[in-house]
N, C-alpha and C positions, 0 to 999 in steps of 0.2 A: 932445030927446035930448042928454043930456051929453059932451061929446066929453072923453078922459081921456088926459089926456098923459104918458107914461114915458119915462123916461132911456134915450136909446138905447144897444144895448148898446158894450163899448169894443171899436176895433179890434183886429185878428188882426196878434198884432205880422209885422212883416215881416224875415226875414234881410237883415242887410247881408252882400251878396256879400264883399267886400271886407274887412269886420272878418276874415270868418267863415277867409278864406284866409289873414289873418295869423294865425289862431289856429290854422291848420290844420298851419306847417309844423313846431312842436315834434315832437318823438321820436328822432331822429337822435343828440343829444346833448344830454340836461338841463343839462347845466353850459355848454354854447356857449348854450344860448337863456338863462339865466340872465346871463350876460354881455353877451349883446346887451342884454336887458334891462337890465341897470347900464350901459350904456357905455362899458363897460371896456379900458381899453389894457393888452396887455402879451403873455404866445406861453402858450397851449395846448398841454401837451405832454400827446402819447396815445403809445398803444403801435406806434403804427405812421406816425407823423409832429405834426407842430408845424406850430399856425395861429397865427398873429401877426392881435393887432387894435389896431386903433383908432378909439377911441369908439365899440367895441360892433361895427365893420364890420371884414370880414377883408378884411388888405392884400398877406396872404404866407402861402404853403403851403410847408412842406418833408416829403418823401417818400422812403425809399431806395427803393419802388418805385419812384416817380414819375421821367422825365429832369427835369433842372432848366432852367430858363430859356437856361443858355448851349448844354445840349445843344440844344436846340431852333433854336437861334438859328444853331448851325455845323452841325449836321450835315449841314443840307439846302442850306448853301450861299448862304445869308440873307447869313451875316457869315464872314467869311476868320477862322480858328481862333487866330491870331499879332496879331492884330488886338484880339479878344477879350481874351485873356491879356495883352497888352498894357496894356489899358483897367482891367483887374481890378488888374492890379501897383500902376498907379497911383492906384486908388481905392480898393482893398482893399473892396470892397462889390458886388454884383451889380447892384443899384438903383443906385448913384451910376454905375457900368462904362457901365451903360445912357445914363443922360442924355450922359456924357461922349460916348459914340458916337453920340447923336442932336445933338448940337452940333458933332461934329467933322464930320458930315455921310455918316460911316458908316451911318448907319438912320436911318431914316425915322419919325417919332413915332410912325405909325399901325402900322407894323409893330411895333415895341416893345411897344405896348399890348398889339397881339395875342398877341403871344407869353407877355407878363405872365402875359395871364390865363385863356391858354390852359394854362401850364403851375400857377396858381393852382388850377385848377379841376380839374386832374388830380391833383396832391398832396392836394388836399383829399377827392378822393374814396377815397383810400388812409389818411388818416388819421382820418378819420371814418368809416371802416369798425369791425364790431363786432371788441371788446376783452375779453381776461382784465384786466384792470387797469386802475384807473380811473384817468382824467387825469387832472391838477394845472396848476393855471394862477399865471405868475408876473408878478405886477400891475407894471406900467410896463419898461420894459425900459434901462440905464445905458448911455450909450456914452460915451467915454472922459472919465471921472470928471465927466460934467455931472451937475448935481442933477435937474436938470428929466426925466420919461419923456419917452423918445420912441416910438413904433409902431415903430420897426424897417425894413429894407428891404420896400418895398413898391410897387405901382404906384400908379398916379395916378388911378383910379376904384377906390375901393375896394367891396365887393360884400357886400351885406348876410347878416348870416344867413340871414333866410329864406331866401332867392333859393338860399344855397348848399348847404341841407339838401333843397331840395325838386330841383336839379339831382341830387345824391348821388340820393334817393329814384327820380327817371327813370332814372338810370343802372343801377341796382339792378335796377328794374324790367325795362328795355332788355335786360339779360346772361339774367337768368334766362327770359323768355320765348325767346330765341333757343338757349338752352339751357340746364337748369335746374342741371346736376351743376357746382359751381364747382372743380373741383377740377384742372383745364385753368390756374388763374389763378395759382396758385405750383408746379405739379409740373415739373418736366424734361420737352419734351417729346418725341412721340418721331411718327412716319411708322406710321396703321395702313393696315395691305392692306385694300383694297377691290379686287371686279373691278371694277365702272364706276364708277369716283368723279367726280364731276360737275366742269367746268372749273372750276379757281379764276378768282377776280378777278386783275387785277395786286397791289394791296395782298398780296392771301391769298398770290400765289406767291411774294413778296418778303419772308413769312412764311417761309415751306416752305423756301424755299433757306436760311434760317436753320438748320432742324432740323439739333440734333447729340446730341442724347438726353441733354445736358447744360444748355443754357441754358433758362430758364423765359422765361412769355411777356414778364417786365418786363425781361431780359436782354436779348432780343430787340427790343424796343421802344428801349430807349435804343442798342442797334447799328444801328438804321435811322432813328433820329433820331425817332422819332413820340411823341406822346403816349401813353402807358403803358395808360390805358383803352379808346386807337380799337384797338389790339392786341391789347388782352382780347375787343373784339368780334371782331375778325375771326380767334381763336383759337378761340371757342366757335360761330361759322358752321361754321369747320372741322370744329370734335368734332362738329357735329350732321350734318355731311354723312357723317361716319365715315371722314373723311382724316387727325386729328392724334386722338392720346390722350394721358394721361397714362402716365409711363413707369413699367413695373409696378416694383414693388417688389423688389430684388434675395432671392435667392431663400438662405437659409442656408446655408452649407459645409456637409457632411454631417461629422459628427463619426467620427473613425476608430475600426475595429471592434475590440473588447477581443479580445487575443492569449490566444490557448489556451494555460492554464499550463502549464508542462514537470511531465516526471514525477517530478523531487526537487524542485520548487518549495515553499517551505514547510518543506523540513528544515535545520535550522541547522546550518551548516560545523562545530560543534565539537561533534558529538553522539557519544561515545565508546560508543554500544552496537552489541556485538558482531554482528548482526544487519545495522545500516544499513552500517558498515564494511566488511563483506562483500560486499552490494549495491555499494557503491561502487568496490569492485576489482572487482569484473565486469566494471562500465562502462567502468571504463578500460581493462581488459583488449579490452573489444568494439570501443572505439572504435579502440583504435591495430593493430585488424587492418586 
């Protein structure tokens, strides 16, 4: 008996886990994964904030949602406020302010960082939100009349694309499972009646004392010094327990009602026929009894 040998067949390729999740975090923004991809220095402007990179890594988020790094830094008492302004006069940059008070021995390195890029990752998730208008990116960035780019004020780990479109995606994900109607995240808001509305947290009540049917939840967030999006959570807890709404829509002036025409309405003061003349000394005849 002839024994007959065949090619066996080829293996079942196998995913790389690993490839498969750098591939996975595009969609967020085609033009930042494209950048990353280039390696590109220079600020991303969107419609709703500016990412600064370098070498493809984002170093610096700005948001007017967002508080910015010095709110963060004084409100809760980190850094004495005269201290700050201080450090800023003389450095004219928020990043250079920073180092200056980690050497003066004002802060501490490791608090700095945190604060970097705690407040990185909360602009970023405001300006990487969706858009009417597409961003434009301006390649290297001049500071006073060098030739060479530089990245711009930033921290000192700088943080990948990926990493920062798939935080944005959790976060995204985070809001709408806790409550899906986003519409809590820019309105006014306002105190709705419940009879047993369930005890808030401290966070949530330090919320609540905020309400004035005027300031929104990012309003609220930089008066309490927090991050902009831990405030969108604990705004959209609230809508879901059925203690804050958004505040309704003011309701139209009622337009005033058309005046019943008089009964010579209509006849022109120099109308010489015999007839209205006559009607006319009536009236005055009636009125001055």
């Amino acid at each position: 008996m002839t024994a007959v040998q065949t090619t066996p067949p080829p293996r079942l390729p196998v995913r790389d886990k690993a490839a498969a999740r750098d591939r996975g975090w595009g969609g967020v923004s085609p033009m930042l994964t494209r950048l990353a991809a280039e390696r590109a220095t220079g600020v991303l402007i969107r419609e709703r904030g500016t990412l600064h990179l370098a070498e493809g890594r984002v170093v610096h988020a700005d948001s007017p949602s967002a508080p910015g790094l010095d709110v963060l830094l004084t409100a809760r008492g980190t850094l004495d406020g005269d201290t700050w302004r201080q450090a800023l006069t003389e450095t004219g940059d928020r990043h250079r302010a920073g180092h200056l008070l980690v050497d003066g021995g004002h802060l501490t390195r490791g608090a700095l960082e945190v604060c970097q890029l705690t407040a990185l990752y909360d602009a970023a998730y405001f300006a990487l939100s969706p858009s009417s208008t597409p961003g434009r990116f301006r390649y290297g960035t001049e500071a006073d009349g060098e030739s060479e780019p530089k990245p711009g004020p930033g921290c000192e780990c700088p943080v990948p694309v990926a990493a920062l479109e798939r935080e944005t995606l959790r976060r995204r994900d985070l809001l709408h499972r806790i409550w899906p109607d986003p519409a809590t995240d820019e309105a006014p808001l306002v105190r709705a009646h419940r009879a047993a509305p369930p005890k808030p947290t401290a966070r949530q009540r330090a919320v609540l004392a905020e309400l004035d049917e005027v300031r929104t939840a990012t309003d609220i967030a930089r008066d309490l010094g927090r991050p902009a999006f831990h405030t969108l959570v604990d705004v959209r807890r609230l809508a879901a327990a059925g203690v804050v709404s958004p505040r309704p829509p003011a309701l139209p002036e009622p337009s005033p009602a058309p005046q019943a025409p008089g009964p010579y309405e209509g006849i022109p003061a120099d109308v010489t026929d015999p007839h209205i003349t006559l009607l006319k000394r009536l009236r005055d005849a009636l009125e001055a009894l």
